[in-house]
TISE-657555 format. One line per field, with one value per residue: residue number from 1; y, z, x of N, C-alpha, C in turn. Coordinates in nm, 3 decimals. Atoms other than C-alpha are relative to their C-alpha. Example, Ala and Ser with C-alpha at 12.3 -4.5 7.8 and 13.67 -1.06 7.14 Angstrom:
resi: 1|2 $
nv: -0.119|-0.119 $
nw: 0.000|-0.006 $
nu: 0.089|-0.082 $
cav: -0.450|-0.106 $
caw: 0.780|0.714 $
cau: 1.230|1.367 $
cv: 0.120|0.109 $
cw: 0.000|0.073 $
cu: 0.090|-0.077 $
//
This chain:
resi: 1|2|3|4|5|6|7|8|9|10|11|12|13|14|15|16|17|18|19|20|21|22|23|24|25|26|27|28|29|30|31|32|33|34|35|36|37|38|39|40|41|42|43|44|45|46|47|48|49|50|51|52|53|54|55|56|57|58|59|60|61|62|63|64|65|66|67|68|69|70|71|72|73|74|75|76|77|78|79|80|81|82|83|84|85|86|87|88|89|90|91|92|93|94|95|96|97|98|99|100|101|102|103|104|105|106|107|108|109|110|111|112|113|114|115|116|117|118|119|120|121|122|123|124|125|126|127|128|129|130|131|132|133|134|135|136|137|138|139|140|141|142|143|144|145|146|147|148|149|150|151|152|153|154|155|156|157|158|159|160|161|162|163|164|165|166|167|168|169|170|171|172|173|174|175|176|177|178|179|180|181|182|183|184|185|186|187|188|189|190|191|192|193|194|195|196|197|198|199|200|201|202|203|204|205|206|207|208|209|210|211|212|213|214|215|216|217 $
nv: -0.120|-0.109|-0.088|-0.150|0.059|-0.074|-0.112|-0.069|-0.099|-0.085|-0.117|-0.029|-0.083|0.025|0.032|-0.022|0.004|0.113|0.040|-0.107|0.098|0.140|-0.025|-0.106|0.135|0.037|-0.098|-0.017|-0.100|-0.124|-0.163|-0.121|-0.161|0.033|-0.030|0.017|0.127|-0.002|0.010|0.099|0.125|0.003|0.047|0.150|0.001|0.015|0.042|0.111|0.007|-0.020|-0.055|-0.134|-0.046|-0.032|-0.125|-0.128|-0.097|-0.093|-0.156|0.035|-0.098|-0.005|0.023|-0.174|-0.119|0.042|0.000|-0.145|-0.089|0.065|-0.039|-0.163|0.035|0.013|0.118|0.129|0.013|0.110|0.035|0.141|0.002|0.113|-0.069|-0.062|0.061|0.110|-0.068|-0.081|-0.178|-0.058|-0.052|-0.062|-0.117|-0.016|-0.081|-0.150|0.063|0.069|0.058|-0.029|0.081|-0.046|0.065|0.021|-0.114|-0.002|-0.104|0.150|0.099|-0.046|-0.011|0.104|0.046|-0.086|0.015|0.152|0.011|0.077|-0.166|-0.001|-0.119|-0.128|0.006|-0.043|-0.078|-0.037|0.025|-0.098|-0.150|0.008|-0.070|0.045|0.124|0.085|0.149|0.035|0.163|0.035|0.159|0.097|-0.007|-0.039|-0.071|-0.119|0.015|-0.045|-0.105|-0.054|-0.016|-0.079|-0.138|-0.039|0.011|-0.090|-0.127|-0.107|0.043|-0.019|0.138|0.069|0.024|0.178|0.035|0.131|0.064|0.169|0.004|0.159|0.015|0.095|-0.103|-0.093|-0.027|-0.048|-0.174|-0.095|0.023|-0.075|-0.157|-0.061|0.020|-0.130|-0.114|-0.098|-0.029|0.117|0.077|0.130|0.098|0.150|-0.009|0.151|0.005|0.067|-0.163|0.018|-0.132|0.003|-0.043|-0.107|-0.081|0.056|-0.081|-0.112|0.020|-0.036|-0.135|-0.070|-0.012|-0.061|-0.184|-0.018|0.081|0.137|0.097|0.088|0.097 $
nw: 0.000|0.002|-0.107|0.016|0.069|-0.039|0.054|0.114|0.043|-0.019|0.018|-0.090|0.003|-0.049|-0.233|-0.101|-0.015|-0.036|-0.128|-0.117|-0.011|-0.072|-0.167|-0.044|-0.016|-0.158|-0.119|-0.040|-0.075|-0.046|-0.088|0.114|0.132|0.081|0.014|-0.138|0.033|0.061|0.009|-0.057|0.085|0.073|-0.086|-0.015|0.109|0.040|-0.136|0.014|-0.146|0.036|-0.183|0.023|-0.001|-0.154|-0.091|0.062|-0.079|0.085|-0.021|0.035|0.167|0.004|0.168|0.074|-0.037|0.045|0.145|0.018|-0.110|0.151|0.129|0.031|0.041|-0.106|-0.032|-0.114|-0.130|-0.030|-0.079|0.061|0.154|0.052|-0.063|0.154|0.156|0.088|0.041|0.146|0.013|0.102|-0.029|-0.084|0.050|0.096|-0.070|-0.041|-0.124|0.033|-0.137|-0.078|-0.132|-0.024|-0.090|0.056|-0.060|-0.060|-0.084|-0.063|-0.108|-0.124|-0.111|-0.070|-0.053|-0.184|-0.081|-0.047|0.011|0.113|0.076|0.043|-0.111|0.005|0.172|-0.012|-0.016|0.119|0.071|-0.095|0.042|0.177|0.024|0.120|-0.075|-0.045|0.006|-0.135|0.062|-0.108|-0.016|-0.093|-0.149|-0.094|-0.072|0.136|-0.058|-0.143|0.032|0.034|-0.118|-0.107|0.121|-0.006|-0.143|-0.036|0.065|0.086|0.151|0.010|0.024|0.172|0.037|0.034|-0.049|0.054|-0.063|0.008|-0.030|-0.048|-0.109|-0.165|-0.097|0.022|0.100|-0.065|-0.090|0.007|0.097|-0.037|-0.048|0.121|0.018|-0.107|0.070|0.090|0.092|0.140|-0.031|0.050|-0.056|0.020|-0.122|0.003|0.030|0.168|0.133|0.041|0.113|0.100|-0.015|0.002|0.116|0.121|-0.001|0.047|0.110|0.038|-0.023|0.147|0.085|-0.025|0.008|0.140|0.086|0.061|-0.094|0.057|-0.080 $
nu: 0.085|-0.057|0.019|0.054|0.120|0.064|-0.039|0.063|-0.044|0.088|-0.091|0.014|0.065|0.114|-0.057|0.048|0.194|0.037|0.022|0.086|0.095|-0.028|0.004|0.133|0.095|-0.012|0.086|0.126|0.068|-0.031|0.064|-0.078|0.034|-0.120|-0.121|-0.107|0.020|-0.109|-0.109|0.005|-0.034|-0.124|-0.128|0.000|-0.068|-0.163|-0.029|0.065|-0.005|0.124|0.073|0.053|0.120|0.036|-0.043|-0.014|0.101|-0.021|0.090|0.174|0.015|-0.140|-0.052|0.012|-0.095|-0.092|0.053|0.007|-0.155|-0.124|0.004|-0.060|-0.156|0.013|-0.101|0.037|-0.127|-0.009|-0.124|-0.069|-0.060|0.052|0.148|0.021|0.010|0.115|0.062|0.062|-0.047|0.079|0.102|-0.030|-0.027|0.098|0.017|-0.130|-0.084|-0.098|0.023|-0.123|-0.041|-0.064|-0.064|-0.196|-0.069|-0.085|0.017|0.142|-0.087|-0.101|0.107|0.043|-0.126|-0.020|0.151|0.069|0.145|-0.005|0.072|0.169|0.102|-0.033|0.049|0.086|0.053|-0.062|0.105|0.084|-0.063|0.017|0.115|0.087|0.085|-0.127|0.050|-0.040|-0.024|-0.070|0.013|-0.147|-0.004|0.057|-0.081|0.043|0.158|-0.007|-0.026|0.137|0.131|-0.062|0.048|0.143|0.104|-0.075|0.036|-0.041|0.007|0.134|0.044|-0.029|0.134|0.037|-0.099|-0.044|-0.086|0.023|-0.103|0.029|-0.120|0.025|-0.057|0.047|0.091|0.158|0.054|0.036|0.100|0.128|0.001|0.064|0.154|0.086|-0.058|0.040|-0.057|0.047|-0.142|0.049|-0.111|0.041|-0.014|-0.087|-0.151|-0.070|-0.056|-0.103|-0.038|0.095|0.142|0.048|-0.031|0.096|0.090|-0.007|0.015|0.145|0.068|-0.035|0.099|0.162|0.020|-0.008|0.123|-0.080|0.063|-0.059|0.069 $
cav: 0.000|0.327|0.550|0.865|0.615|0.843|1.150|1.398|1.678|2.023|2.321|2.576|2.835|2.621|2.537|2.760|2.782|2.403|2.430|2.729|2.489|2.171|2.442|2.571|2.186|2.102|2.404|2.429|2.695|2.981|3.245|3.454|3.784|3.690|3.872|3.771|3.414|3.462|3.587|3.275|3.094|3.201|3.139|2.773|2.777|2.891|2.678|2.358|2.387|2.372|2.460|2.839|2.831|2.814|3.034|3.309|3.614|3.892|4.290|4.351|4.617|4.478|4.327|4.693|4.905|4.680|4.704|5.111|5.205|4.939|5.141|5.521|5.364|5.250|5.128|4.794|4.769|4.393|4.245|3.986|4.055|3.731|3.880|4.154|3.949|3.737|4.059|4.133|4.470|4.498|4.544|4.716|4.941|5.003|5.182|5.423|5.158|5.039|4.756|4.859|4.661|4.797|4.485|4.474|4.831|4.920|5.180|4.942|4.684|4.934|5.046|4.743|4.619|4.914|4.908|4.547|4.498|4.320|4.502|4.373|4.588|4.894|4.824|4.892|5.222|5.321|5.207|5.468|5.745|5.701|5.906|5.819|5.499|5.245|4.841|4.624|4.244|4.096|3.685|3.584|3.824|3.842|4.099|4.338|4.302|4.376|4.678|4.790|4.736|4.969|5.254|5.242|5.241|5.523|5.743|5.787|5.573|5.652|5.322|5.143|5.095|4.730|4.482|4.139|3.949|3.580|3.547|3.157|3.030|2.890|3.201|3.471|3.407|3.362|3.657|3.853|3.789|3.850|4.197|4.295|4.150|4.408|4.696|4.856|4.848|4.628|4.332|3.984|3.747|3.393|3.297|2.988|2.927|2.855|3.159|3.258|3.507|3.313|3.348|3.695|3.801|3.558|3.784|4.098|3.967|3.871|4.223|4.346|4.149|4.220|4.614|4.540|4.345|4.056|3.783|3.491|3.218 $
caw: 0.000|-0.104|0.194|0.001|-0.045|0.078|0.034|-0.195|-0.392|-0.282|-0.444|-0.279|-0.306|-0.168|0.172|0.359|0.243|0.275|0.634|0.782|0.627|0.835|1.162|1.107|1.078|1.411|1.595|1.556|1.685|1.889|2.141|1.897|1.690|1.395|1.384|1.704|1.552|1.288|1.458|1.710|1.394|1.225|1.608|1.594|1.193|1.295|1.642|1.534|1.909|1.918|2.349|2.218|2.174|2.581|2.669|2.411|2.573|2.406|2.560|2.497|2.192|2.156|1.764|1.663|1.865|1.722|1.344|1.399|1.569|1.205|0.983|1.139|1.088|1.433|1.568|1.688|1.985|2.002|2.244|2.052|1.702|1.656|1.742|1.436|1.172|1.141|1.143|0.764|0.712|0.363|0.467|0.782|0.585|0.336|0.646|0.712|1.026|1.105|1.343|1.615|1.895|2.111|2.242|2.071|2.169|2.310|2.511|2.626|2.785|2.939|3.105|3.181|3.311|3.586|3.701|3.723|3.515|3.190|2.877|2.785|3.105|2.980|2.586|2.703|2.847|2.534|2.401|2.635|2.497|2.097|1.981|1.770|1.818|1.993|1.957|2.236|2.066|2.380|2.298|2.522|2.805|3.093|3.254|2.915|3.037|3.408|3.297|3.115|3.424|3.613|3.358|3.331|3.714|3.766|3.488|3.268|2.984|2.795|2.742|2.430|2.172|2.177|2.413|2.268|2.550|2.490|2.657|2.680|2.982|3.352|3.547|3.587|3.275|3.428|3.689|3.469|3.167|3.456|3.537|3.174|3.169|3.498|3.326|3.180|2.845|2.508|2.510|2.381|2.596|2.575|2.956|3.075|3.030|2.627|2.332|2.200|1.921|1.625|1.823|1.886|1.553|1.352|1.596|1.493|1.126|1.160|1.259|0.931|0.759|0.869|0.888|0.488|0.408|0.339|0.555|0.443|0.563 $
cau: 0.000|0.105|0.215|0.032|-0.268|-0.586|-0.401|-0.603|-0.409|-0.507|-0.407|-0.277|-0.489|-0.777|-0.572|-0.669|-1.026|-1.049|-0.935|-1.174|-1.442|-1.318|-1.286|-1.637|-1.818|-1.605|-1.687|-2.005|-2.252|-2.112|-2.229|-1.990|-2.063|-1.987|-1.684|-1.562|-1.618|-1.398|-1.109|-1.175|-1.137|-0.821|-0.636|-0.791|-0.639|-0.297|-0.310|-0.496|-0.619|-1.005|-0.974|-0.927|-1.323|-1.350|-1.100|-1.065|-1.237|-1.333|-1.470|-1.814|-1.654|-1.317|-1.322|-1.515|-1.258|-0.976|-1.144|-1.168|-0.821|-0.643|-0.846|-0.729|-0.349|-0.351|0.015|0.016|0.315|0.427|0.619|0.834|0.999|0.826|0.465|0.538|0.685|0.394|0.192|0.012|0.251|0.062|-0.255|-0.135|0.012|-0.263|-0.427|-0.138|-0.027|0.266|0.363|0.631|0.830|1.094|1.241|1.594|1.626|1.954|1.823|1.530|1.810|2.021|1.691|1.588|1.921|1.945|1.595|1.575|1.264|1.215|1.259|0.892|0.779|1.023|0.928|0.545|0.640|0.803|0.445|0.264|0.493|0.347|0.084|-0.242|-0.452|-0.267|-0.302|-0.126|-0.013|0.143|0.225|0.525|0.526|0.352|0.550|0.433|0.055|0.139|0.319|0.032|-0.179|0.044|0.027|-0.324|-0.370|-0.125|-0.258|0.022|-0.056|-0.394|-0.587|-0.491|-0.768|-0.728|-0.528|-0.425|-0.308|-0.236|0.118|0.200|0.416|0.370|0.530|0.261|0.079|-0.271|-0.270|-0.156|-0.450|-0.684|-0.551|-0.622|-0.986|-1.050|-0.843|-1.121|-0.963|-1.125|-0.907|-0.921|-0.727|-0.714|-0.718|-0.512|-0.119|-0.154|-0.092|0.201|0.356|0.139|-0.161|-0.128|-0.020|-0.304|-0.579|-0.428|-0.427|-0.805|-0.907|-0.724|-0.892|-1.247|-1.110|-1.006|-1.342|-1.143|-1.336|-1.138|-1.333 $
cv: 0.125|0.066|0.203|-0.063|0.081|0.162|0.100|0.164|0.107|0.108|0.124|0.136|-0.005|-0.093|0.057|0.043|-0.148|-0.022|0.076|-0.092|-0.137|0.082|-0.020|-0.143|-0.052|0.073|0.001|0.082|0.064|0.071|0.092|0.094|-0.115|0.057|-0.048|-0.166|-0.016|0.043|-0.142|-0.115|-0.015|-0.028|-0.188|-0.081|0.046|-0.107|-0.178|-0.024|0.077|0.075|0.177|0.019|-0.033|0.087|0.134|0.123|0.152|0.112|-0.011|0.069|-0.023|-0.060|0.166|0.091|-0.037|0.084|0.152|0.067|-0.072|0.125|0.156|-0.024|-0.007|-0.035|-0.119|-0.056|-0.146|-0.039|-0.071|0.057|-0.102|0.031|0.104|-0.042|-0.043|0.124|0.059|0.184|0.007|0.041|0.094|0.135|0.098|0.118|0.119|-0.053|-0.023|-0.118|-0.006|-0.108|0.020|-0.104|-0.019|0.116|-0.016|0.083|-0.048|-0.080|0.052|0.027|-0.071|-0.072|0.095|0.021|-0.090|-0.053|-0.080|0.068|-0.035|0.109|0.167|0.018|0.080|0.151|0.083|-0.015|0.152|0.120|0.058|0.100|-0.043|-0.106|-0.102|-0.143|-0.091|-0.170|-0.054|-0.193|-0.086|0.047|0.040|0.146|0.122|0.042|0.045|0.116|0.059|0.016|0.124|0.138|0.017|-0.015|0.122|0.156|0.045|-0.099|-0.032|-0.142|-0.022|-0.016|-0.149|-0.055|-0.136|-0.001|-0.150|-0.040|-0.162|-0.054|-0.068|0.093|0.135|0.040|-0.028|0.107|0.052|0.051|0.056|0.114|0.096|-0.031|0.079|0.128|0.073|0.032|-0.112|-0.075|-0.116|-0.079|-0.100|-0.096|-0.141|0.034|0.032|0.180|0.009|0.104|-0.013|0.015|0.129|0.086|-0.054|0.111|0.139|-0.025|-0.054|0.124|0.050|-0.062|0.007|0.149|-0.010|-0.018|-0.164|-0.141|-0.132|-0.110|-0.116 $
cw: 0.000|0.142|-0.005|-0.044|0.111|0.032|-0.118|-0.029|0.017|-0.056|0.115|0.055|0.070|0.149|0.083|0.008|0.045|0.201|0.084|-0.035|0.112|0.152|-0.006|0.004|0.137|0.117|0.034|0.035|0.138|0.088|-0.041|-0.004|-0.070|-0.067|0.102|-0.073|-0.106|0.035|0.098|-0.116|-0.066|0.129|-0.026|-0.153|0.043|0.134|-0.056|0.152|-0.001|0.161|-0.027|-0.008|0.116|0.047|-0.047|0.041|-0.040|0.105|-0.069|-0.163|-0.072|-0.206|-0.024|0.031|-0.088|-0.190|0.001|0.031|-0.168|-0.029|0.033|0.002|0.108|0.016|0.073|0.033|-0.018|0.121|-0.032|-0.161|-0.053|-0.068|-0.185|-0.077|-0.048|-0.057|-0.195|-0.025|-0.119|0.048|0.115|-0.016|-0.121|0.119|0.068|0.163|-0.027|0.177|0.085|0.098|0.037|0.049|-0.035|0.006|0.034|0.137|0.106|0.071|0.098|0.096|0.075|0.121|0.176|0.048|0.020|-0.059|-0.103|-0.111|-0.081|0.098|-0.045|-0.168|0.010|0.099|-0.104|-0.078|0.041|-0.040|-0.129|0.021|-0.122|0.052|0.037|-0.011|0.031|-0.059|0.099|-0.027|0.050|0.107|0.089|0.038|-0.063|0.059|0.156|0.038|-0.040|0.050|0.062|-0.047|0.029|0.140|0.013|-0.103|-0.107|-0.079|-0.075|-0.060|-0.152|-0.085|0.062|0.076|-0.010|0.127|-0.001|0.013|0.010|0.111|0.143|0.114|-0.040|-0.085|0.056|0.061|-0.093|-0.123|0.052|0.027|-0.138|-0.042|0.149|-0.003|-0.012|-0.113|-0.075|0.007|-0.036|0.019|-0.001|0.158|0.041|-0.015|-0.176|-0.071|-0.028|-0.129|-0.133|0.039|-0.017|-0.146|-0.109|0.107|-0.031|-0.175|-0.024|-0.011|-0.107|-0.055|-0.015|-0.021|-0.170|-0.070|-0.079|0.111|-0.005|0.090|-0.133 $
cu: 0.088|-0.017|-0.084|-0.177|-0.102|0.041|-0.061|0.149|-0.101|0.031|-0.003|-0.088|-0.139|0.019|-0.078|-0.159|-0.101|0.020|-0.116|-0.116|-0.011|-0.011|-0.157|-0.105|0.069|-0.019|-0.134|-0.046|0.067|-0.076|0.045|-0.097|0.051|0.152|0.082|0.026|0.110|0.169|0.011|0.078|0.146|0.096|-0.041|0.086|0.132|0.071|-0.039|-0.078|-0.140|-0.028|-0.002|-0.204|-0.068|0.090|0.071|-0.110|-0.008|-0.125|-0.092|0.032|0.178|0.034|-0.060|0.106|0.126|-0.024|0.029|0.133|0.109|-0.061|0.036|0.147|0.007|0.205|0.010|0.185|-0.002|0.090|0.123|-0.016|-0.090|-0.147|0.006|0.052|-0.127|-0.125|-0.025|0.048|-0.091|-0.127|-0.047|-0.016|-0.030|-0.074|0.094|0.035|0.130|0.026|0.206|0.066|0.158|0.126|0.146|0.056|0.106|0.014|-0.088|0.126|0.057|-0.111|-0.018|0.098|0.005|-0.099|-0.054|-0.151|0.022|0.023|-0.116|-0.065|0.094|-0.074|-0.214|0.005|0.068|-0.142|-0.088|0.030|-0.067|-0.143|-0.061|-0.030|0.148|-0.100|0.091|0.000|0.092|-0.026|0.060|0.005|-0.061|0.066|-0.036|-0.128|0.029|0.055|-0.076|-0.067|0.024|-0.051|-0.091|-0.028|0.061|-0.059|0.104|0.025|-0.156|-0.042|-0.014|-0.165|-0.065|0.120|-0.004|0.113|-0.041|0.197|0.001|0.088|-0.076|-0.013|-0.107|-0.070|-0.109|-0.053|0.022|-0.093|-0.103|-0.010|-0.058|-0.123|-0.057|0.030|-0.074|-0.031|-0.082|0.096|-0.038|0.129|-0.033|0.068|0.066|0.145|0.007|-0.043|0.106|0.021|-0.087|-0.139|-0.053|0.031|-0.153|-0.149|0.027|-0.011|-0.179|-0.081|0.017|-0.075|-0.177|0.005|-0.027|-0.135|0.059|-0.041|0.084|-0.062|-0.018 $
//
């Protein structure tokens, strides 16, 4: 027996339309929006990981605020180089965005270095400084998100449009998911240990494409 025996040829153009079909018959019915539903869907498409549709958690206005803050050229802060590669710069930057992240700074380490902090917690107050909509892609560090809490408790960082937290890890990733679901702030965290730099980059790449009209489903 051939080892490619039940193997179908797919082209590739109909990959990833063949898979959002295969999520959307194993998901099943929703308490979604349907927008919230779709970016649910493109993390379970870049995750294969169906438990995102119990513990992805989305603000009552957090895909609209997200959708409105891309399309006035919003900047979306990452924490992880990783976090903005994967980010869609074309269509980013079709809205007059661009996507930033301070963490290889040099100025960011030395900070970090003599104040003992992380430079994910100095990189988010380098975020706080920017002007124009802001959009908050946090997929590795806790420590980014707990910085952010601080800010916004203290007053001197104005609340982001939108706050993508889906940090993945053991150390401090739960508390600090829940400090950003009592923030205040629109936010769509995925609550638990699991996320990670493709999670948070494939929900900032759903929002584009719902801002674009590009549904890809």
């Amino acid at each position: 027996m051939s080892r490619l025996e039940g193997l179908s040829y797919v082209k590739p153009s109909e990959i990833e339309a063949r898979s959002f079909e295969i999520i959307g018959l194993e998901l099943g019915p929703t308490d979604l929006s349907p927008q919230e539903e779709l970016v649910l869907k493109r993390v379970i498409h870049t995750t294969a990981d169906f438990e995102y549709a119990k513990t992805l958690c989305f603000s009552s206005r957090a895909v609209e605020a997200g959708i409105e803050a891309l399309r006035a050229g919003a900047t979306v802060v990452t924490d992880t180089s990783m976090v903005a590669a994967g980010i869609n710069k074309r269509v980013l930057g079709s809205f007059g965005g661009s996507a930033r992240t301070f963490i290889a700074d040099a100025d960011v380490a030395d900070e970090a270095r003599r104040r003992g902090l992380t430079r994910s917690a100095v990189s988010m107050e380098r975020a706080a400084a920017l002007e124009g909509p802001l959009v908050l892609a946090v997929g590795n560090a806790p420590t980014a998100l707990v910085r952010t809490y601080e800010l916004l408790e203290e007053g001197t960082m104005e609340p982001p449009a939108l706050i993508v937290g889906v940090p993945v890890g053991f150390v401090n990733v739960v508390e600090s998911k829940e400090l950003i679901m009592r923030a205040g702030t629109e936010h769509i965290v995925a609550r638990g240990r699991k996320g990670g730099s493709n999670v948070a980059a494939s929900i900032v790449n759903a929002l584009l494409y719902l801002a674009s009209g590009d549904r890809r489903e």
